[in-house]
C-alpha atoms as an extended CHARMM CRD file, in Angstrom:
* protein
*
       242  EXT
         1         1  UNK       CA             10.0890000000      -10.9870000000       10.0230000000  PROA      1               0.0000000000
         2         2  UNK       CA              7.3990000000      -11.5480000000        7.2260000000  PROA      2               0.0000000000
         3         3  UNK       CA              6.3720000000       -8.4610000000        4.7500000000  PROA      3               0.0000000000
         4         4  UNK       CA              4.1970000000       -7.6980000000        2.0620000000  PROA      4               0.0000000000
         5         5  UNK       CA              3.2840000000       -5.0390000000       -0.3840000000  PROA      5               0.0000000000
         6         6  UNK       CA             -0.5170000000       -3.4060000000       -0.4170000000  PROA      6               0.0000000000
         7         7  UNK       CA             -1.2290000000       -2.2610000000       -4.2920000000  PROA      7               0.0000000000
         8         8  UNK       CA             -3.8010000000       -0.4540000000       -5.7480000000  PROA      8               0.0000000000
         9         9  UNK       CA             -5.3860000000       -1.0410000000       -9.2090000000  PROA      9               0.0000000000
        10        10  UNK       CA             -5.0600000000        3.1350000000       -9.8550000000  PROA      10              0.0000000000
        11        11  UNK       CA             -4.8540000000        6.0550000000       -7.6840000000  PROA      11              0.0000000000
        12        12  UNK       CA             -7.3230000000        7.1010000000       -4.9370000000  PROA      12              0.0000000000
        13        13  UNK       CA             -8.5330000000        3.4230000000       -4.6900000000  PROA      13              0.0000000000
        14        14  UNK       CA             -8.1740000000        3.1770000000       -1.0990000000  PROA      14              0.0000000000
        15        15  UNK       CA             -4.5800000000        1.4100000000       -0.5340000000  PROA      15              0.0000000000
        16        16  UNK       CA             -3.9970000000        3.5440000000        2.8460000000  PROA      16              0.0000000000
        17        17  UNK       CA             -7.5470000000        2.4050000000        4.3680000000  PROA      17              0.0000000000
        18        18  UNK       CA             -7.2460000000       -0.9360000000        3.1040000000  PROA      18              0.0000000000
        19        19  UNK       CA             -3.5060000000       -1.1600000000        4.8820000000  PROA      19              0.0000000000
        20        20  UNK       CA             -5.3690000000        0.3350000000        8.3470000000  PROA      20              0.0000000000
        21        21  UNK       CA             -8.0460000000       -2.5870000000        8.0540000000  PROA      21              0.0000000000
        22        22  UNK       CA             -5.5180000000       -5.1970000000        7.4360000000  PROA      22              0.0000000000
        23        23  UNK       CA             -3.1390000000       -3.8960000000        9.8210000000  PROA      23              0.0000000000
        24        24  UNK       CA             -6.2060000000       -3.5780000000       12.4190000000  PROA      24              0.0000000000
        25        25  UNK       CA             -7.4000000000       -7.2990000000       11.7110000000  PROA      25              0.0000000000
        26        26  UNK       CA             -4.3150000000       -8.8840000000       12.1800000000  PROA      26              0.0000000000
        27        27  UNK       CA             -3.6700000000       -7.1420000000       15.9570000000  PROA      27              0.0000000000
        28        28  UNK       CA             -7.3170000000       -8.4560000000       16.7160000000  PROA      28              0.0000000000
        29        29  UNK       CA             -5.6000000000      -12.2600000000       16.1760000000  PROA      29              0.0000000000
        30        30  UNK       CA             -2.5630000000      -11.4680000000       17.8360000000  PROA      30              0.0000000000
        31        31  UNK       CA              0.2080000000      -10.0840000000       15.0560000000  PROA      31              0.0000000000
        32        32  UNK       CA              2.6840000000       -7.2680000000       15.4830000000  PROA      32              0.0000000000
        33        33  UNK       CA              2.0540000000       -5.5380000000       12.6380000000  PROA      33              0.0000000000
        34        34  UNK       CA              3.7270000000       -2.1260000000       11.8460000000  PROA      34              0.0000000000
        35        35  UNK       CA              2.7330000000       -0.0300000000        8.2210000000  PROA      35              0.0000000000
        36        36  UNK       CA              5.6960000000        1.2030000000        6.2410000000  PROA      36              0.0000000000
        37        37  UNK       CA              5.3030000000        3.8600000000        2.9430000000  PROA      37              0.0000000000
        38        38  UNK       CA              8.3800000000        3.6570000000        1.5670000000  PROA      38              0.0000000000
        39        39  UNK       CA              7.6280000000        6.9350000000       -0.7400000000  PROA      39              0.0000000000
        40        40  UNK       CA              4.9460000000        9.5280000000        0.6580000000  PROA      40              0.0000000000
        41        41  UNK       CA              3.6190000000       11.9530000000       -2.0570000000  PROA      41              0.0000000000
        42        42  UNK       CA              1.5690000000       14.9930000000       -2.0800000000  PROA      42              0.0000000000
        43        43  UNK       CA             -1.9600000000       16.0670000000       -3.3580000000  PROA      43              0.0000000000
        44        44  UNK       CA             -0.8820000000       19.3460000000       -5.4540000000  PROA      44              0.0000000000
        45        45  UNK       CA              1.3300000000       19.8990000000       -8.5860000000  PROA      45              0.0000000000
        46        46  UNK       CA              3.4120000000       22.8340000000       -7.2670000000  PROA      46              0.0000000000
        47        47  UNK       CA              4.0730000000       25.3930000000      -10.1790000000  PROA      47              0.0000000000
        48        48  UNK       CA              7.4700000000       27.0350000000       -7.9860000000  PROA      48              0.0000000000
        49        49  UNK       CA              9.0490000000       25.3650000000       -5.7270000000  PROA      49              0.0000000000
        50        50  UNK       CA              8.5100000000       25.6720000000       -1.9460000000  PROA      50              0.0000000000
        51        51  UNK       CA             10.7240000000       27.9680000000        0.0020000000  PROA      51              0.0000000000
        52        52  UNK       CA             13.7280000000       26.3140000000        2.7600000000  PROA      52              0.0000000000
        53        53  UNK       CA             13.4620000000       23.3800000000        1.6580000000  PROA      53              0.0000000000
        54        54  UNK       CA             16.2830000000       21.4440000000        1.5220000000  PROA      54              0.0000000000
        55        55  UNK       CA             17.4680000000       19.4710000000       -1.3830000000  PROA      55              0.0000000000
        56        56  UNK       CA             19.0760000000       16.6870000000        0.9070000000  PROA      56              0.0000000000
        57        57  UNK       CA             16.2710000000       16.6140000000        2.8660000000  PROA      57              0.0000000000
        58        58  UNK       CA             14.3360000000       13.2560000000        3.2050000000  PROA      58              0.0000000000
        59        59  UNK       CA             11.0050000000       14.9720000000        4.1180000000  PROA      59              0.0000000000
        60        60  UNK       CA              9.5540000000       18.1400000000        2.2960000000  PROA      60              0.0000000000
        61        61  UNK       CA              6.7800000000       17.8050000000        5.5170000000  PROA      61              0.0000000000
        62        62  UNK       CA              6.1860000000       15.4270000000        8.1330000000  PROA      62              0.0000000000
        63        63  UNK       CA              2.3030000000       15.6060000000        8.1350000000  PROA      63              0.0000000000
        64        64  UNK       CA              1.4980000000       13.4740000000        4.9710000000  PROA      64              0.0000000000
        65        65  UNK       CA             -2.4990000000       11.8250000000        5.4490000000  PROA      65              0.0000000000
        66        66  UNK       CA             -1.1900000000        8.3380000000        4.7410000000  PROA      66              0.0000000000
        67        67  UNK       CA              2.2380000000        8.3960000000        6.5530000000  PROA      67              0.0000000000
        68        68  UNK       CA              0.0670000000        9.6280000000        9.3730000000  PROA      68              0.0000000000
        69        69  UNK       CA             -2.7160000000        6.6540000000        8.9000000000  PROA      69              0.0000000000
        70        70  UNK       CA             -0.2460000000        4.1650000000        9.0630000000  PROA      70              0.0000000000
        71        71  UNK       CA              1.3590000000        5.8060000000       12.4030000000  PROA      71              0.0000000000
        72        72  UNK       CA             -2.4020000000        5.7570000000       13.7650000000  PROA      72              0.0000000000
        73        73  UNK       CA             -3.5490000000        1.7740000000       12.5950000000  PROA      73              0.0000000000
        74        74  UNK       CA             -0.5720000000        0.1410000000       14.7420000000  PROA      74              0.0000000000
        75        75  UNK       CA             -0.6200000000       -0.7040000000       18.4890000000  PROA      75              0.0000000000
        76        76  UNK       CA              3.4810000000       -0.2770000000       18.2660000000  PROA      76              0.0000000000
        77        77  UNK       CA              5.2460000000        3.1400000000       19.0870000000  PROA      77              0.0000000000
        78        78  UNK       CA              6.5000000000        3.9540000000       15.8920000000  PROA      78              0.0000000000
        79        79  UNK       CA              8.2260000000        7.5470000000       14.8800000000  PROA      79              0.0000000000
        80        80  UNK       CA              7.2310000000        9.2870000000       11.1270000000  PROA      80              0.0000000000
        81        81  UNK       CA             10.6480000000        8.6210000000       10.0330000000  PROA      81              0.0000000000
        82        82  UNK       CA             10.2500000000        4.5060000000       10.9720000000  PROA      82              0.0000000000
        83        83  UNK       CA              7.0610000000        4.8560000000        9.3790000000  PROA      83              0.0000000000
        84        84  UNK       CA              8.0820000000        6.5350000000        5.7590000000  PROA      84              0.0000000000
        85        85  UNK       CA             11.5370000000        7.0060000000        3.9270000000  PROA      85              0.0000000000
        86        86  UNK       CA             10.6100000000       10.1170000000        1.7950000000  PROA      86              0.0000000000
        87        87  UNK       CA              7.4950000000       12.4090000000        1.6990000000  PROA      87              0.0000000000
        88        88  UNK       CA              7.1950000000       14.9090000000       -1.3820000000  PROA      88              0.0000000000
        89        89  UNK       CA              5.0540000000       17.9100000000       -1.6370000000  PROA      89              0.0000000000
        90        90  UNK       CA              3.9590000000       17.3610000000       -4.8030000000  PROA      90              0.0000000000
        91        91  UNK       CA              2.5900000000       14.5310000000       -6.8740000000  PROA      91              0.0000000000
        92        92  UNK       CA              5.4880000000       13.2020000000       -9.4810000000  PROA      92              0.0000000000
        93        93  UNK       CA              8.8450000000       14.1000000000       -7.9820000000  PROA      93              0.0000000000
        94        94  UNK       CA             10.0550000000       11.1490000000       -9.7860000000  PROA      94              0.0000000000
        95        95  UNK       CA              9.3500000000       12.1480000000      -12.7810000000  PROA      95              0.0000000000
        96        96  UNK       CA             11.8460000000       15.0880000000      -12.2640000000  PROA      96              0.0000000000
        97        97  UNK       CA             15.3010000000       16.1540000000      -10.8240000000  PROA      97              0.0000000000
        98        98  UNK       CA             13.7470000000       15.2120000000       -7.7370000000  PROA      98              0.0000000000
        99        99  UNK       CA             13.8550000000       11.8820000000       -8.3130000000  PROA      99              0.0000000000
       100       100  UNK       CA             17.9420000000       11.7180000000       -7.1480000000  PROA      100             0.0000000000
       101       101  UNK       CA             16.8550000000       12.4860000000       -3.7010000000  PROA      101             0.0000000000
       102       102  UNK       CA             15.3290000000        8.4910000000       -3.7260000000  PROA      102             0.0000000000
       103       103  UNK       CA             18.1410000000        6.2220000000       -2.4410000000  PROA      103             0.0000000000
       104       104  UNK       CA             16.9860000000        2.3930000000       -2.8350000000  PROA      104             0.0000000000
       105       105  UNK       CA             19.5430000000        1.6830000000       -0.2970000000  PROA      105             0.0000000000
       106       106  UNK       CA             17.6080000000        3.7640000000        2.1600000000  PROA      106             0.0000000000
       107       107  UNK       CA             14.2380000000        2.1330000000        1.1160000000  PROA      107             0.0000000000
       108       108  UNK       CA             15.8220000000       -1.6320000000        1.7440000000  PROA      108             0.0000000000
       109       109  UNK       CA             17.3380000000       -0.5360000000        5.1900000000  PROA      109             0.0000000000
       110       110  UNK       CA             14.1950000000        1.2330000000        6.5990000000  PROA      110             0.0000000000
       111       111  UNK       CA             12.1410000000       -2.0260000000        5.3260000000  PROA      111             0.0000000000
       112       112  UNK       CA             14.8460000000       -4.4250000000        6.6030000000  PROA      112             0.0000000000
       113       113  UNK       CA             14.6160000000       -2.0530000000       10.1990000000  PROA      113             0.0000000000
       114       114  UNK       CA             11.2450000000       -3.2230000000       10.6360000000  PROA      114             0.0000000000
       115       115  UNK       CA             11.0520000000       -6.3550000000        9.5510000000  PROA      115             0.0000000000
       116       116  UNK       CA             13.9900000000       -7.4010000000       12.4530000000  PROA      116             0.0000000000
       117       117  UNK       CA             11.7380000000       -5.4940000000       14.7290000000  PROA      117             0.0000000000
       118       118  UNK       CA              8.4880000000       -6.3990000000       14.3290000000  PROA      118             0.0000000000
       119       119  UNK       CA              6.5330000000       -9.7910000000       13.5840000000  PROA      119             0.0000000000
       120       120  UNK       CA              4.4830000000       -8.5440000000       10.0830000000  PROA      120             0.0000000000
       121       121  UNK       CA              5.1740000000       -5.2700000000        8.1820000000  PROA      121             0.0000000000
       122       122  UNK       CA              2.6830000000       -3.7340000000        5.9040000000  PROA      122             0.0000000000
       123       123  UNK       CA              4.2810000000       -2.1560000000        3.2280000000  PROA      123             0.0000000000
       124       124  UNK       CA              1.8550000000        0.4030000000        1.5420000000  PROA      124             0.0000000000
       125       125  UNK       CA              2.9740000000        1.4350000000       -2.4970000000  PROA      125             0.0000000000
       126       126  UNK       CA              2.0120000000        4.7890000000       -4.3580000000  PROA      126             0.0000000000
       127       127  UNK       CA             -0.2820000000        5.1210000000       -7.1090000000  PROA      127             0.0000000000
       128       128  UNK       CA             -0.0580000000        2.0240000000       -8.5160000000  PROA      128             0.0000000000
       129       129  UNK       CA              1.3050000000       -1.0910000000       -9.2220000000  PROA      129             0.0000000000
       130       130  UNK       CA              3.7350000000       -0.4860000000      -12.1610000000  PROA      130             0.0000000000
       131       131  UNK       CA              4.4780000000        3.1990000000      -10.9750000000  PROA      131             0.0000000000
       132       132  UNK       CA              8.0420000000        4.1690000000      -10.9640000000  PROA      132             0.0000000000
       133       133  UNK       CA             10.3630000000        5.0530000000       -8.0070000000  PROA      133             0.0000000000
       134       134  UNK       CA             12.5910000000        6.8690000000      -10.4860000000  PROA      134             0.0000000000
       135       135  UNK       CA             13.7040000000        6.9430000000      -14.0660000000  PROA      135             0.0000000000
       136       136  UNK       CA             15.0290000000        3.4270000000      -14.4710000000  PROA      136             0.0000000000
       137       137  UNK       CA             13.0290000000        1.6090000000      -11.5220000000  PROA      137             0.0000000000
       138       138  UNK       CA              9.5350000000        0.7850000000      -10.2740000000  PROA      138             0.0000000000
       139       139  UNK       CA              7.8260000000       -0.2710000000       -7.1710000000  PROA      139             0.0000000000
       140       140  UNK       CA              7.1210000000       -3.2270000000       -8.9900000000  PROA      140             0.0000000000
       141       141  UNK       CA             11.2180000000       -3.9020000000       -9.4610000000  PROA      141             0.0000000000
       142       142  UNK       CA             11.2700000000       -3.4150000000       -5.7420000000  PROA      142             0.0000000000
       143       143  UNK       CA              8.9890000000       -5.5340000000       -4.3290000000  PROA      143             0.0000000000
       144       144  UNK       CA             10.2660000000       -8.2730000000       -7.0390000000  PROA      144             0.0000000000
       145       145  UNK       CA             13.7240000000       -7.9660000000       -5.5890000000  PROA      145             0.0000000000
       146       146  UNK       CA             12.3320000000       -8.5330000000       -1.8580000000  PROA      146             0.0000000000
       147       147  UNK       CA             10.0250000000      -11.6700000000       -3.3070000000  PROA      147             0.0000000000
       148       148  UNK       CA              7.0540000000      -10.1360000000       -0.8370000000  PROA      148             0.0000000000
       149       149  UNK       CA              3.6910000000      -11.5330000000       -1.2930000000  PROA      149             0.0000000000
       150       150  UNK       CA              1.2600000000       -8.6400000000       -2.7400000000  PROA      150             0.0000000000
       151       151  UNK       CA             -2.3680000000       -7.5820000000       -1.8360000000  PROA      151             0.0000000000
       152       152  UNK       CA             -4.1270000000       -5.7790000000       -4.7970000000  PROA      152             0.0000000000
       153       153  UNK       CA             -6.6460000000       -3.1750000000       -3.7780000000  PROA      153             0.0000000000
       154       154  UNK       CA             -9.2560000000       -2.6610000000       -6.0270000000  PROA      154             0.0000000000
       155       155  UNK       CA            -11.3550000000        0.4300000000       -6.2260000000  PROA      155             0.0000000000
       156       156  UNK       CA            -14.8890000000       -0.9010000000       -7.1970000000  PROA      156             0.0000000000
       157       157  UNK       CA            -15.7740000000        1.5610000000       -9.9800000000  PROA      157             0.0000000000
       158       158  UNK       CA            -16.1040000000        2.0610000000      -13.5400000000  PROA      158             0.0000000000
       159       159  UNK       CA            -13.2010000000        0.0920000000      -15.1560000000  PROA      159             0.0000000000
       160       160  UNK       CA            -11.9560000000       -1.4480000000      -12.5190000000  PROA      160             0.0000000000
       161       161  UNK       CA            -12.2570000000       -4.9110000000      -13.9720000000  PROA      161             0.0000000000
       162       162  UNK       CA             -9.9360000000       -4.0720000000      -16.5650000000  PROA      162             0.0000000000
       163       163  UNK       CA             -7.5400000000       -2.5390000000      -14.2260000000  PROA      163             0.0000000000
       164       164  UNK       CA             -8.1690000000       -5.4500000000      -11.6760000000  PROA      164             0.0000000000
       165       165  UNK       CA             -6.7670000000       -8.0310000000      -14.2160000000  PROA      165             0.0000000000
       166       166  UNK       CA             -3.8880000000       -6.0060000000      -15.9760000000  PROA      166             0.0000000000
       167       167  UNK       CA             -2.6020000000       -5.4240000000      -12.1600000000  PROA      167             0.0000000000
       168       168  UNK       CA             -2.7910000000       -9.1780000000      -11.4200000000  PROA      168             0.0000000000
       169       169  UNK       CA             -1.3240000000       -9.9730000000      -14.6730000000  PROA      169             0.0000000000
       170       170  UNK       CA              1.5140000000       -8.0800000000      -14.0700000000  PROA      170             0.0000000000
       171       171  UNK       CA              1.9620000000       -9.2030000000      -10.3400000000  PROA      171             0.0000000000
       172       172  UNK       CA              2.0840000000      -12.9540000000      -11.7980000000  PROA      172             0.0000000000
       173       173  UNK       CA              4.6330000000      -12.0210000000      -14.7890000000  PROA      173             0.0000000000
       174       174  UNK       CA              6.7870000000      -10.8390000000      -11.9420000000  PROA      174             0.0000000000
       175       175  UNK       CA              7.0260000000      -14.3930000000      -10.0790000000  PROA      175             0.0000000000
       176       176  UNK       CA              5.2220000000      -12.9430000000       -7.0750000000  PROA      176             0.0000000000
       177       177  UNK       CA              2.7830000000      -15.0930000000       -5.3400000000  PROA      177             0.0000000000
       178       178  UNK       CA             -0.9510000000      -13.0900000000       -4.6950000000  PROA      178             0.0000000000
       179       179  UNK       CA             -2.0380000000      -13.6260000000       -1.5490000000  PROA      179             0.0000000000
       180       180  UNK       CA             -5.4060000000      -12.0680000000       -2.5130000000  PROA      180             0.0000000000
       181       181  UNK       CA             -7.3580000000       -9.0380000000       -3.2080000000  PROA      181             0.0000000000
       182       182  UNK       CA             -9.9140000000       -6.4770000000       -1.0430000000  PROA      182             0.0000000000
       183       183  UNK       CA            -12.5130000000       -4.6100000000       -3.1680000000  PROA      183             0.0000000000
       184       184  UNK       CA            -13.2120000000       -1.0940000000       -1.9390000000  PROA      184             0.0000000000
       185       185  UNK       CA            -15.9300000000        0.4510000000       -2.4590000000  PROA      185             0.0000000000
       186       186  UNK       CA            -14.9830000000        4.1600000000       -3.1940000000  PROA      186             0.0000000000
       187       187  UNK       CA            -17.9090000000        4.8480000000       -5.2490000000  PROA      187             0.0000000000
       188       188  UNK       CA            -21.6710000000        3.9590000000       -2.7610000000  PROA      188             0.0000000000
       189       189  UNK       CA            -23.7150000000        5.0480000000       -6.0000000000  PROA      189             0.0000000000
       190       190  UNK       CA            -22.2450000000        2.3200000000       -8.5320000000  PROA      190             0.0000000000
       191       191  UNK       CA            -24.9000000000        0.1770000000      -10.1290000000  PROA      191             0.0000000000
       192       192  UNK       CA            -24.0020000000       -3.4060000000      -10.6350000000  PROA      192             0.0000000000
       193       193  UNK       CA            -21.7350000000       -3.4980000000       -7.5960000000  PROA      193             0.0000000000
       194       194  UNK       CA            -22.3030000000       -7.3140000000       -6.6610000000  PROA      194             0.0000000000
       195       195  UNK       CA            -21.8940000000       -8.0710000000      -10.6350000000  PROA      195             0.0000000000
       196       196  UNK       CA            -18.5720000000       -6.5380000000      -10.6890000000  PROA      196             0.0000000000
       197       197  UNK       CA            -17.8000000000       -8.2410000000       -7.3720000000  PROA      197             0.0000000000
       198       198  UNK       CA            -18.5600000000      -11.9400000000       -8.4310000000  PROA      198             0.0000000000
       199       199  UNK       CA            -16.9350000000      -11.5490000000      -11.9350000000  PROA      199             0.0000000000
       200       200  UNK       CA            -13.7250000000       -9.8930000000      -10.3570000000  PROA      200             0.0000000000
       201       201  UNK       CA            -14.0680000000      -13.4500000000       -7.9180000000  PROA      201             0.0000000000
       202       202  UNK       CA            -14.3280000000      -15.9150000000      -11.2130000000  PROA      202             0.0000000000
       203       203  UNK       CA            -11.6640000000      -14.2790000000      -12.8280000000  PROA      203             0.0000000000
       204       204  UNK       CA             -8.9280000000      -13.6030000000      -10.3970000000  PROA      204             0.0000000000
       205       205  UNK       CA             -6.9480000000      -16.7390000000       -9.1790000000  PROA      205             0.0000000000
       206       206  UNK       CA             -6.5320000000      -15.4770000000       -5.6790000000  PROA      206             0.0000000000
       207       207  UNK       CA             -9.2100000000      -15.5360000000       -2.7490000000  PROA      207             0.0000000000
       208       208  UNK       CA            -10.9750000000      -12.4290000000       -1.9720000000  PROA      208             0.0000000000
       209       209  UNK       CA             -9.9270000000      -11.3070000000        1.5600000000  PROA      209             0.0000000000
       210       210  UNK       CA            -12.4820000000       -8.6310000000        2.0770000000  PROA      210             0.0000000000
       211       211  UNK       CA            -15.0150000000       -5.9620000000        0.9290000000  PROA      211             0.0000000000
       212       212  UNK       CA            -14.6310000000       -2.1300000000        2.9580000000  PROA      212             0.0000000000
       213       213  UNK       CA            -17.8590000000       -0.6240000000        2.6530000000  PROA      213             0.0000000000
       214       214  UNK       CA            -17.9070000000        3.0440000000        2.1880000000  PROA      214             0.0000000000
       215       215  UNK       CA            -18.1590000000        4.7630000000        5.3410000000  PROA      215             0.0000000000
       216       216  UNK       CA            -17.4980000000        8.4870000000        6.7740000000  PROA      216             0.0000000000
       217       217  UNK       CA            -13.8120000000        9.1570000000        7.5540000000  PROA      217             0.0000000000
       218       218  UNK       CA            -12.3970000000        5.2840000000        7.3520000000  PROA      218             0.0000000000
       219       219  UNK       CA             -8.8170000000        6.9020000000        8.9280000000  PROA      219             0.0000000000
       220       220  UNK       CA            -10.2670000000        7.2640000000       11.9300000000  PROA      220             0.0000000000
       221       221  UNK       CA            -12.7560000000        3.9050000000       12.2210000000  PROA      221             0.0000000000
       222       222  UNK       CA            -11.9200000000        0.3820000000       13.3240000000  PROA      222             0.0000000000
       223       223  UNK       CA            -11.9380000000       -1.3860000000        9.7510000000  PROA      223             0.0000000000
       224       224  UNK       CA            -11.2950000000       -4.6050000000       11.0920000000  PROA      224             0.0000000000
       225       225  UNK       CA            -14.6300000000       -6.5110000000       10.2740000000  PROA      225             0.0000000000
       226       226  UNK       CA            -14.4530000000       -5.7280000000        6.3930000000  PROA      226             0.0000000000
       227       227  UNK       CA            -11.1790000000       -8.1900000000        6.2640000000  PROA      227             0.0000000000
       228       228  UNK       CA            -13.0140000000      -11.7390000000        6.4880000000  PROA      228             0.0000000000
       229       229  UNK       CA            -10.1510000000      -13.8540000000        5.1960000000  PROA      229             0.0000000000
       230       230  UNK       CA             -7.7090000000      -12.8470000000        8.2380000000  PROA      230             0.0000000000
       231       231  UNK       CA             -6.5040000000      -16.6390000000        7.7440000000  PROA      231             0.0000000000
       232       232  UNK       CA             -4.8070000000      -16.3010000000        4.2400000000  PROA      232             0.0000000000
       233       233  UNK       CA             -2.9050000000      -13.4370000000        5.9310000000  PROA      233             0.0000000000
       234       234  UNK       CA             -1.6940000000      -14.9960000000        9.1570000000  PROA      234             0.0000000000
       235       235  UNK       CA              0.0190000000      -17.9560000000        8.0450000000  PROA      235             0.0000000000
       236       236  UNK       CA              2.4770000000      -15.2130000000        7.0870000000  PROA      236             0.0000000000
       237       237  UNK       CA              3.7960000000      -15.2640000000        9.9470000000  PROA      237             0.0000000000
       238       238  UNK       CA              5.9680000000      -18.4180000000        9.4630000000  PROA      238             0.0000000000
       239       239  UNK       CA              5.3970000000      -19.4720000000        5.6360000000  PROA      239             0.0000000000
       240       240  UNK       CA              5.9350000000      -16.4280000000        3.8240000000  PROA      240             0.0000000000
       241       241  UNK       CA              8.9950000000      -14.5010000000        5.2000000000  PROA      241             0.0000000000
       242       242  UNK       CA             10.4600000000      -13.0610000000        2.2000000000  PROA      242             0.0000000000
């Protein structure tokens, strides 16, 4: 039924944890919710090429650490390949040959798939907002095209204000509406963190729908509590089916 896409403000911000605490909220009041990364990537920069792999193949592995999350955060019986479209071994396939292996056909009938399916889908990007799918295209053309609502993750560190507000920017210049923003804290040592907090909270038109503390192996922990705006996601379920 309803969708929408979880953005990060960079890299390594947190998008995957912030999707299982959403995700784990929403069952608490009652949603279906599913998680769906439509492109999976790698940790490494390969230098060669792994052996037998195929270049038709979909999946260079089925073990990827978000992929995997995603299948973990949902009450629903979900396979890897419901879950995720493509997963790459390395960290930039589309910035190379390998970027002809993504079909956005495939991408809009695995996301249409489990939005007949299921009541909310969480659809988890890569990198960030503006990052490309392949040559011509970016995640940001693809969520425009399905009109979903976006949540922006931001990773509280050091220039993450700047970030914060050239993502939002960006999300607005593409007609999408913002349903709000969860600040992560990815970095327990960062001075000024309540500073950084309020001034991301005066300056971003869009409420703040929760703050994940930083806490020992967050794929395996009920996140739930950080998400205290569960409201602003819930009424989803019948106003904002994209």
């Amino acid at each position: 039924m309803s969708s929408f896409f979880v953005t990060g403000t960079d890299t390594n911000v947190g998008k995957t944890v912030v999707s299982r605490a959403i995700m784990q909220a929403l069952q608490k009041v009652g949603v279906q919710v599913v998680g769906y990364k439509p492109i999976a990537f790698g940790q490494d920069e390969m230098i060669y090429p792994p052996p037998n792999l195929s270049e038709n193949s979909d999946y260079d592995t089925k073990d990827n650490p978000d992929v995997l999350t995603l299948m973990a955060s949902t009450e629903e019986k979900v396979s890897y390949e419901e879950v995720n479209s493509y997963t790459f071994l390395h960290t930039i396939p589309i910035l190379t040959e390998d970027s002809k292996r993504v079909h956005i056909e495939k991408l809009n009938k695995d996301l249409a798939h489990l939005r007949d399916k299921y009541q909310s889908v969480v659809v988890e990007g890569s990198f960030g907002w503006l990052t490309p799918i392949n040559k011509d295209y970016s995640f940001a053309d693809w969520v425009a095209e399905h009109h979903m609502p976006v949540v922006v993750v931001v990773g509280i560190k050091e220039g993450c204000i700047n970030h914060a507000l050239l993502t939002v920017q960006s999300i607005i210049d593409k007609g999408l509406p913002l349903l709000g923003w969860v600040a992560n804290r990815i970095n327990p040592g960062l001075g000024h963190y309540a500073e950084v907090i309020e001034t991301l909270k005066q300056k971003i038109d869009a409420p703040l729908l929760g703050e994940v503390s930083y806490v020992h192996k967050p794929e395996e922990q009920d996140l739930s509590r950080f998400i205290t705006n569960v409201d602003r996601l819930t009424y989803m379920k019948t106003e904002l089916v994209a």
